[in-house]
LOVO-988342 format. One line per field, with one value per residue (C-alpha): residue number from 0; residue in three letters; chain; x, y, z negated. Coordinates in steps of 0.02 Angstrom, whole numbers, plus 50000, padded with zeros to 5 digits. Last residue first. Layout:
BEGIN
seq: NUM_...
type: Ala_...
mol: A_...
px: X_...
py: Y_...
pz: Z_...
//
This chain:
BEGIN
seq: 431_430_429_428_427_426_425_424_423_422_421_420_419_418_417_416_415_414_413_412_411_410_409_408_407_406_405_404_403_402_401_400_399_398_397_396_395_394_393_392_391_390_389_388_387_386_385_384_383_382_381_380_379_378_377_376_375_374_373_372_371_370_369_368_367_366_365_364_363_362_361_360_359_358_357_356_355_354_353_352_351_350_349_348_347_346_345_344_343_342_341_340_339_338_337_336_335_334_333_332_331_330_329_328_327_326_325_324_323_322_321_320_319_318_317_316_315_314_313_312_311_310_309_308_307_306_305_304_303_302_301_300_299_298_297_296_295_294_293_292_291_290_289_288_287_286_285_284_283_282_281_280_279_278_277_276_275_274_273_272_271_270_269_268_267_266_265_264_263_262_261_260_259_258_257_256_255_254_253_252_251_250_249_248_247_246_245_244_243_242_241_240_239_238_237_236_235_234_233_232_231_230_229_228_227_226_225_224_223_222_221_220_219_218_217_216_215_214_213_212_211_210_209_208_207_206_205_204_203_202_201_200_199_198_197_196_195_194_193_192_191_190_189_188_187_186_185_184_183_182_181_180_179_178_177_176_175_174_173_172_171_170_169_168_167_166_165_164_163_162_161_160_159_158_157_156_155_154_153_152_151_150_149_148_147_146_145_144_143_142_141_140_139_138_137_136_135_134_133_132_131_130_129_128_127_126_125_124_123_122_121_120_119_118_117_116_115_114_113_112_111_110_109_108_107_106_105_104_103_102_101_100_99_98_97_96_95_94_93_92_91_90_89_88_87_86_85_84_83_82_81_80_79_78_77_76_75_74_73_72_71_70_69_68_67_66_65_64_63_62_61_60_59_58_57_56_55_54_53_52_51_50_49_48_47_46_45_44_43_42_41_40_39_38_37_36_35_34_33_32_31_30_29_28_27_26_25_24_23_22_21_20_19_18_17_16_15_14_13_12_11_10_9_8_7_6_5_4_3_2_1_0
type: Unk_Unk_Unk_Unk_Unk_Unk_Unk_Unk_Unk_Unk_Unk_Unk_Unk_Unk_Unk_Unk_Unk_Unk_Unk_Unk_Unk_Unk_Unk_Unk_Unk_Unk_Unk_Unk_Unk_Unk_Unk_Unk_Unk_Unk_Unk_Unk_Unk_Unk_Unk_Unk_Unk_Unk_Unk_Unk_Unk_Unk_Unk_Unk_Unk_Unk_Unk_Unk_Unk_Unk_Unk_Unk_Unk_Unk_Unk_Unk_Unk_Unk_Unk_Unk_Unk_Unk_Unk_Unk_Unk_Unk_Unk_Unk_Unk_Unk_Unk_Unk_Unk_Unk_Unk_Unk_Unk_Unk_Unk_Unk_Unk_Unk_Unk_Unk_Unk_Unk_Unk_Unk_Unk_Unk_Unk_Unk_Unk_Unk_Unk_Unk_Unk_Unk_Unk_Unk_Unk_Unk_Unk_Unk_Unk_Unk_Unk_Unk_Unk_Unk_Unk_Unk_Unk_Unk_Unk_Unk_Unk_Unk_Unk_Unk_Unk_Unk_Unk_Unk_Unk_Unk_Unk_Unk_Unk_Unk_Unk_Unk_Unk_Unk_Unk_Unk_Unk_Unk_Unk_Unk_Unk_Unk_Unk_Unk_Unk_Unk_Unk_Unk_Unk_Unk_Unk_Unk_Unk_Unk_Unk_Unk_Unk_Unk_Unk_Unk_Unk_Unk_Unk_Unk_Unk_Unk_Unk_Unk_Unk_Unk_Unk_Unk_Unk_Unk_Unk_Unk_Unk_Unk_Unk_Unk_Unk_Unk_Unk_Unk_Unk_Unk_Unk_Unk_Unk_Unk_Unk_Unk_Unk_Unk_Unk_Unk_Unk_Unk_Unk_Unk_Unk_Unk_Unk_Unk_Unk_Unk_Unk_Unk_Unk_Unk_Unk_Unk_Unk_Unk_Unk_Unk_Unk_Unk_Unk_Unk_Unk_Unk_Unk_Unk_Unk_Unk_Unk_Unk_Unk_Unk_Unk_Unk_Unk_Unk_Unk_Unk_Unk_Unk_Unk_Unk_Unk_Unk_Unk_Unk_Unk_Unk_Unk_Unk_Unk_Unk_Unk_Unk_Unk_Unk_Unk_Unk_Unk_Unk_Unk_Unk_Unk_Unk_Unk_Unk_Unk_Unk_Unk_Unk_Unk_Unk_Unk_Unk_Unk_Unk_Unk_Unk_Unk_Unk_Unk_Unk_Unk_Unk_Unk_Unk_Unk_Unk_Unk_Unk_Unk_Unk_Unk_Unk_Unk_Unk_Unk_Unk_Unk_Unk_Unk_Unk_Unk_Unk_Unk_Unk_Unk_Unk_Unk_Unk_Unk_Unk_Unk_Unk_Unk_Unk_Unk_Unk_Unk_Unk_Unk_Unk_Unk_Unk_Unk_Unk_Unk_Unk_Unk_Unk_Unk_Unk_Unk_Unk_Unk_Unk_Unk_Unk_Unk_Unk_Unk_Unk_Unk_Unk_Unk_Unk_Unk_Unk_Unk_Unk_Unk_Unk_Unk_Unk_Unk_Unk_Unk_Unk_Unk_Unk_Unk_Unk_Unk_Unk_Unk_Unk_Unk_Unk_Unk_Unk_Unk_Unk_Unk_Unk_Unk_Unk_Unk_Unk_Unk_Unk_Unk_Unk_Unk_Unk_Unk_Unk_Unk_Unk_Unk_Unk_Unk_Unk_Unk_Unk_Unk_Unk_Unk_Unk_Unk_Unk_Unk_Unk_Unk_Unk_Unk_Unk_Unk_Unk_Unk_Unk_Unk_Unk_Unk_Unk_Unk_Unk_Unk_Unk_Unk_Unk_Unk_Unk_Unk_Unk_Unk_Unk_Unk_Unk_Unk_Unk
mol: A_A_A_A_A_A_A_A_A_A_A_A_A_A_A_A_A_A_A_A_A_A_A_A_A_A_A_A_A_A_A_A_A_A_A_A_A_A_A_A_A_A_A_A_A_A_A_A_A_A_A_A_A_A_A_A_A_A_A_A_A_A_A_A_A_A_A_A_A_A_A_A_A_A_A_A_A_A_A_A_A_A_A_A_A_A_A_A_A_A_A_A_A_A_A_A_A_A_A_A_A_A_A_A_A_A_A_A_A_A_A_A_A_A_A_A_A_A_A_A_A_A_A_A_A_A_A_A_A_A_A_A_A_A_A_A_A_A_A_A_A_A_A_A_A_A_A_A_A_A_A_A_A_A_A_A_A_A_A_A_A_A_A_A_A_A_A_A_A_A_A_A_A_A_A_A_A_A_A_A_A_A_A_A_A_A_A_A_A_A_A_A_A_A_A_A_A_A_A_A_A_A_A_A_A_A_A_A_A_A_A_A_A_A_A_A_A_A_A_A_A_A_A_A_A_A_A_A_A_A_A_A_A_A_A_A_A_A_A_A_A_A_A_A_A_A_A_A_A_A_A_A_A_A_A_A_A_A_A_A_A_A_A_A_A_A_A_A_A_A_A_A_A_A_A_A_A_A_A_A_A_A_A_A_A_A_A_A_A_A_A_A_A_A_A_A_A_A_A_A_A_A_A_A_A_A_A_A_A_A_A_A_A_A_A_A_A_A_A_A_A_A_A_A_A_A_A_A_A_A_A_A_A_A_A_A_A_A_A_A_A_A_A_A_A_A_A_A_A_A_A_A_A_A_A_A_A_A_A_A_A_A_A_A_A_A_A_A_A_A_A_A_A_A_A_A_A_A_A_A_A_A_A_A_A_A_A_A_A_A_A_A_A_A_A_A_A_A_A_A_A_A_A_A_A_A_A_A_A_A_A_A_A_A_A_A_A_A_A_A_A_A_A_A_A_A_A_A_A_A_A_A
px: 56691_56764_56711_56744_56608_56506_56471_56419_56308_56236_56173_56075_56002_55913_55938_55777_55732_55766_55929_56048_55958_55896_56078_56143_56013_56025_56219_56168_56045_56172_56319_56181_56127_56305_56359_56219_56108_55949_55986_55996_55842_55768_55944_55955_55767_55851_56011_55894_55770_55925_56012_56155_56299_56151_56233_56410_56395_56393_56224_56164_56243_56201_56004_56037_56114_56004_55837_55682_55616_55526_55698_55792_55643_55605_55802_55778_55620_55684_55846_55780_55646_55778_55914_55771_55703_55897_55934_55777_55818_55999_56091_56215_56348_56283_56279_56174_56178_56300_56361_56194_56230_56224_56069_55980_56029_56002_55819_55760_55573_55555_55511_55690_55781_55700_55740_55945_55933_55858_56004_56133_56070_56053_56010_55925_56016_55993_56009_55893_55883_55719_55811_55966_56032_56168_56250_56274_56304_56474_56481_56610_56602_56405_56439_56542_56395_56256_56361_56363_56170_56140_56221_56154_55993_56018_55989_55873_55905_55826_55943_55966_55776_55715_55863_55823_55620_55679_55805_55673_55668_55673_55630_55680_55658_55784_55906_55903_55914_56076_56157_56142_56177_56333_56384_56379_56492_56643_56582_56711_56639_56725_56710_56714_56539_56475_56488_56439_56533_56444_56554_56488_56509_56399_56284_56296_56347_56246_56266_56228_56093_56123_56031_55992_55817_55870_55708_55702_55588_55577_55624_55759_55902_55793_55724_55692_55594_55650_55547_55605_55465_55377_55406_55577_55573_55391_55468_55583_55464_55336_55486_55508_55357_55298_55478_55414_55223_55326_55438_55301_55214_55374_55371_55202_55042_54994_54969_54873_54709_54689_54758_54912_54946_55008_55025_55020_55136_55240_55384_55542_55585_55700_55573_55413_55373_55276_55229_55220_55081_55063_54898_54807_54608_54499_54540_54480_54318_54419_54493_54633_54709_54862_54721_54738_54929_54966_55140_55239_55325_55391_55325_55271_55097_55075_55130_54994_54869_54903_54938_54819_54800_54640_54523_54490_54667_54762_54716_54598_54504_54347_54349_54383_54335_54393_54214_54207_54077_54147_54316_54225_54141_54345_54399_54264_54294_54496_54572_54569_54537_54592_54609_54580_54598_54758_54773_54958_54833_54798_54812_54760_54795_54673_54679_54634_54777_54745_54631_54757_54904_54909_54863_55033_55166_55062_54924_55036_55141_54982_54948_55092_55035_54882_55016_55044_54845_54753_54635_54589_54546_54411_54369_54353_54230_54100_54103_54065_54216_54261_54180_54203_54298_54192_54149_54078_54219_54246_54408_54327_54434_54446_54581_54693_54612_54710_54879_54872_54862_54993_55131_55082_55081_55253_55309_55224_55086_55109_55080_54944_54952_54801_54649_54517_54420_54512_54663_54634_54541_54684_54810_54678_54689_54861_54894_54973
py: 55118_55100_55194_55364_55433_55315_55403_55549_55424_55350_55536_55539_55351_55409_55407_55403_55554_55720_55658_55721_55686_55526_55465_55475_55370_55232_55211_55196_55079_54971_54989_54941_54785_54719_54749_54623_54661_54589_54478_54581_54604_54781_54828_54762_54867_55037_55017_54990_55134_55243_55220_55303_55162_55102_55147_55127_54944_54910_54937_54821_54685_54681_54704_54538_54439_54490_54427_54541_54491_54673_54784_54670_54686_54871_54907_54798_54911_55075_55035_54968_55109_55257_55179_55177_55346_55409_55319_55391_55561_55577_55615_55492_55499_55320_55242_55107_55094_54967_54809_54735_54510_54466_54568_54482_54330_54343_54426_54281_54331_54288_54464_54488_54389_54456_54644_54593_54521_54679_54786_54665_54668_54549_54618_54552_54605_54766_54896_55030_55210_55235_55271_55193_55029_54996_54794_54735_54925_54911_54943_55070_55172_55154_55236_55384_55388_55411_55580_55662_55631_55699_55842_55888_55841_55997_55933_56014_56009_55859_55747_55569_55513_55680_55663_55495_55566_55681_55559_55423_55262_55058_54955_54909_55055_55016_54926_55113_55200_55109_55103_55314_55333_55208_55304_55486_55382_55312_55115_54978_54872_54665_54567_54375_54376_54515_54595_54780_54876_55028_55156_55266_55084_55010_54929_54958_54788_54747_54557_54538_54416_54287_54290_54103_54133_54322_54368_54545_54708_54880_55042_55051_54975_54821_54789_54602_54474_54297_54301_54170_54057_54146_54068_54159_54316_54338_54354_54468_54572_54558_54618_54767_54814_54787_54897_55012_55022_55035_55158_55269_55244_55254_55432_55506_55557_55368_55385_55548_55439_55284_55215_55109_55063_54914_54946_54829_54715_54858_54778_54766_54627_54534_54543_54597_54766_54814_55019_55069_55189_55309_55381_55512_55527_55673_55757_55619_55708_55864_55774_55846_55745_55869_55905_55775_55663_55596_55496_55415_55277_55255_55210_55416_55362_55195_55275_55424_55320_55217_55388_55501_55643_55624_55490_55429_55502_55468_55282_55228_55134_55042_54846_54827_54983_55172_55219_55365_55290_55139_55203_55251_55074_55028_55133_55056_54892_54898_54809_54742_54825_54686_54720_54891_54963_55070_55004_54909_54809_54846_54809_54917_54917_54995_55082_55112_55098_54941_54871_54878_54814_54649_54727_54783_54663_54506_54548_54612_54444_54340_54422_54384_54248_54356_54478_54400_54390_54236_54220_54414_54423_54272_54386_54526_54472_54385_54540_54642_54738_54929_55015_55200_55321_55478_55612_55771_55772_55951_55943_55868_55746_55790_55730_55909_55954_55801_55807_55990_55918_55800_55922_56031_55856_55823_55986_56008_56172_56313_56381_56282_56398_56450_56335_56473_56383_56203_56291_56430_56294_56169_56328_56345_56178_56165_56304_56473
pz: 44221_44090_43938_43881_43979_43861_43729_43836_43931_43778_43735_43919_43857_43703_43536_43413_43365_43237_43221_43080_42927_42974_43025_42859_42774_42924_42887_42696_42740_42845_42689_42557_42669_42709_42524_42492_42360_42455_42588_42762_42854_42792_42811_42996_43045_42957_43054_43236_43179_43134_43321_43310_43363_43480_43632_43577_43518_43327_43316_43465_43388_43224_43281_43397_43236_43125_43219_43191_43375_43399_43383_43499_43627_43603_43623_43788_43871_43805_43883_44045_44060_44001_44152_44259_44247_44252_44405_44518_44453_44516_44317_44340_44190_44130_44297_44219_44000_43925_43947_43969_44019_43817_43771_43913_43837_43670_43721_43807_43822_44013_44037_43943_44059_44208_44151_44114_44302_44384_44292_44367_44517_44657_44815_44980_45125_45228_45112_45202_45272_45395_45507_45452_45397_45285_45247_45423_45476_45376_45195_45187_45337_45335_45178_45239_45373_45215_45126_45326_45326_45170_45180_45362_45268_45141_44951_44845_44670_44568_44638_44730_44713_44786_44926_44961_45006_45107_45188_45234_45142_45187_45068_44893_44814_44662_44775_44881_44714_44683_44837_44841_44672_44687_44836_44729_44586_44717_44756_44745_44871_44875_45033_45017_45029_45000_44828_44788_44623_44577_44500_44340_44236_44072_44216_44387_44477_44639_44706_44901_44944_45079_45247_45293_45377_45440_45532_45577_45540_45614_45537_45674_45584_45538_45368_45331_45374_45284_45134_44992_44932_44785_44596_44575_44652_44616_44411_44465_44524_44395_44268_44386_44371_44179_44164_44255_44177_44008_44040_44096_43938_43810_43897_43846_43904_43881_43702_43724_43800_43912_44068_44112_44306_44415_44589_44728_44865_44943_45048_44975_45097_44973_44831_44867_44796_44630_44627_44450_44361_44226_44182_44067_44055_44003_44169_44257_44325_44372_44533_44578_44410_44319_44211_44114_44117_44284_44275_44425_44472_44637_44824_44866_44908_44792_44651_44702_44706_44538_44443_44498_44631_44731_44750_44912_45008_44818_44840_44687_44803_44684_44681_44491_44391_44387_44453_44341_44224_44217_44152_43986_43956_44003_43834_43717_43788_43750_43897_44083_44264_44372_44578_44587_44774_44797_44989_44936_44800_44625_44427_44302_44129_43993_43823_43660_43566_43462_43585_43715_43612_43689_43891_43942_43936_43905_44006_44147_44123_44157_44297_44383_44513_44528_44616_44768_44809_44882_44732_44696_44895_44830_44688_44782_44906_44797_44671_44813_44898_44933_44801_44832_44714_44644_44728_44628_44520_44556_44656_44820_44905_45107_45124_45149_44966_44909_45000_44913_44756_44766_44833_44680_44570_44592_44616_44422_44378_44358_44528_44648_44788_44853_44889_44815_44694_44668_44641_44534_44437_44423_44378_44204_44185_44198_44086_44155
//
């Protein structure tokens, strides 16, 4: 069954929605339980006036980081006919910017600045439904309860405030087949967690933090601890003095809960921790070992929580590079995160950080960055990478025959570009 055809079934007799993602299943049935109506025959509501919104615009986190959205997502908007999104915890649009053509089309489905796109007013799409479960998701067509954005595919990002992890907006990418695809996704996350680490640095540093009881407390002079994951399977935490060599299934668990950034509930660790359902007695007996280890200082519970602002290695490496210093970021990425983790949460943001810095060497055209990522083990096979140093090389070199001659072999044996699960067999023979 297509999901159109399991969207119909679904909007015209309420049973199960078969066929069609968990994801969106779970999402659909949220829907219907609002009160959205499946036919398009609702569309969002405008929440401000002009006057309104732009003043809320004003005194919002995120206009500090506009001007990275536009330059991460909005330069080739014309080109691919596209928009970007930007909105609030609530899932009301804040900016709506882009290719004309493509936001004259939004217009006429109320996807415009001002209008709720939470999943509760809208139904099942990519900014509201970001903003419900607090990670990045994709929409693509049908997959939309509503069936008046079925022409439309999404991918969205939830942006949290650094140190309290607390949900500041959504940032979202709109338009036709180009953003039914991977390099989309990855893109919206890595816009994310770029905006994040640049409101680490321009906005004062929060003092509430997550309490053991779900609550909040002030820690003025709380110090962050410093998260190592890259190029390793075991995590390595630093606190103070105190030194957290992490076995692989408590690096997962450490690293997805740096990744959300607030305070979760087990259900929804579990989904980040494995796409196979984990029991909650599991669960539960896997999160006291780590209290064991890290001390209730460090682990909270209920909902579960890193209590201390983090410093990551992975969140560093995307900084540099939304500050455009590729050498850099290049220099401090040792190699993919958790490379033999296959927990969901890790693997979508060990693809987005690799996809994100591979774009970046790739895009400055600079010798000396393509040599290096070519002769390390995760871009050992990457053809686009030897193909981009040949074309760069003086011609007649040795250098330049040996790189196209590397980049000749390796079209005829991969059919794509390599990806970050084949860097983690290369590197299960690294150290870790």
């Amino acid at each position: 069954m297509d999901v159109r055809a399991a969207h119909e079934r679904f909007a015209t007799s309420l049973g199960r929605p078969d066929g069609v993602r968990a994801l969106v299943a779970e999402s659909w049935r949220r829907s219907a339980t609002s009160g959205v109506p499946a036919d398009g025959s609702r569309l969002p509501l405008l929440r401000r006036t002009p006057a309104e919104l732009a003043t809320y615009r004003r005194a919002h986190p995120l206009a500090v980081v506009l001007p990275l959205f536009r330059e991460l997502l909005g330069a080739g908007a014309a080109d691919d006919g596209h928009v970007f999104a930007v909105g609030d915890a609530d899932g009301t649009l804040l900016w709506v910017e882009g290719d004309s053509a493509t936001i004259g089309r939004a217009e006429r489905m109320h996807f415009v600045e001002g209008a709720v796109w939470s999943e509760a007013q809208a139904g099942t799409n990519a900014p509201g439904t970001a903003l419900e479960l607090a990670r990045a998701v994709q929409i693509v067509t049908a997959e939309h309860f509503s069936s008046a954005v079925h022409g439309w595919s999404c991918a969205a990002a939830p942006v949290r405030e650094p140190g309290t992890g607390r949900l500041l907006g959504v940032v979202d990418l709109s338009g036709g087949g180009t953003i039914a695809t991977p390099p989309a996704l990855a893109a919206v996350r890595a816009a994310a967690l770029a905006a994040e680490a640049e409101l680490a640095r321009v906005l004062p540093a929060p003092t509430a933090l997550l309490g053991t009881d779900g609550g909040v407390f002030d820690l003025p002079k709380c110090s962050a601890v410093r998260l190592s994951a890259l190029g390793r399977d075991s995590a390595v935490l630093e606190s103070g003095v105190h030194v957290h060599r992490l076995s692989p299934r408590h690096s997962e668990i450490v690293v997805s809960l740096a990744l959300q950034g607030r305070g979760v509930h087990g259900d929804r660790l579990a989904v980040d921790l494995s796409e196979r359902e984990i029991p909650a007695s599991t669960l539960r007996a896997e999160m006291t070992r780590l209290r064991a280890v890290l001390g209730p200082a460090l682990l909270g519970s209920r909902p579960y929580a890193l209590l201390r602002p983090v410093r990551s290695d992975f969140g560093e490496v995307a900084s540099l590079l939304a500050a455009g210093r590729v050498d850099q970021a290049l220099a401090r990425y040792p190699g993919p995160l958790l490379p033999r983790s296959e927990a969901p949460a890790v693997v979508e943001q060990r693809r987005a950080l690799e996809q994100q810095l591979r774009g970046a060497v790739l895009g400055a055209g600079d010798t000396r960055l393509l040599r290096r990522w070519v002769t390390a083990a995760w871009g050992a096979d990457d053809c686009a990478a030897w193909l981009a140093l040949a074309r760069r090389l003086p011609g007649g070199s040795a250098q330049r025959a040996a790189a196209a001659a590397r980049a000749r072999a390796l079209d005829h044996t991969l059919a794509v570009p390599p990806q970050a699960g084949r860097h983690a067999a290369v590197l299960q023979r690294s150290r870790s």
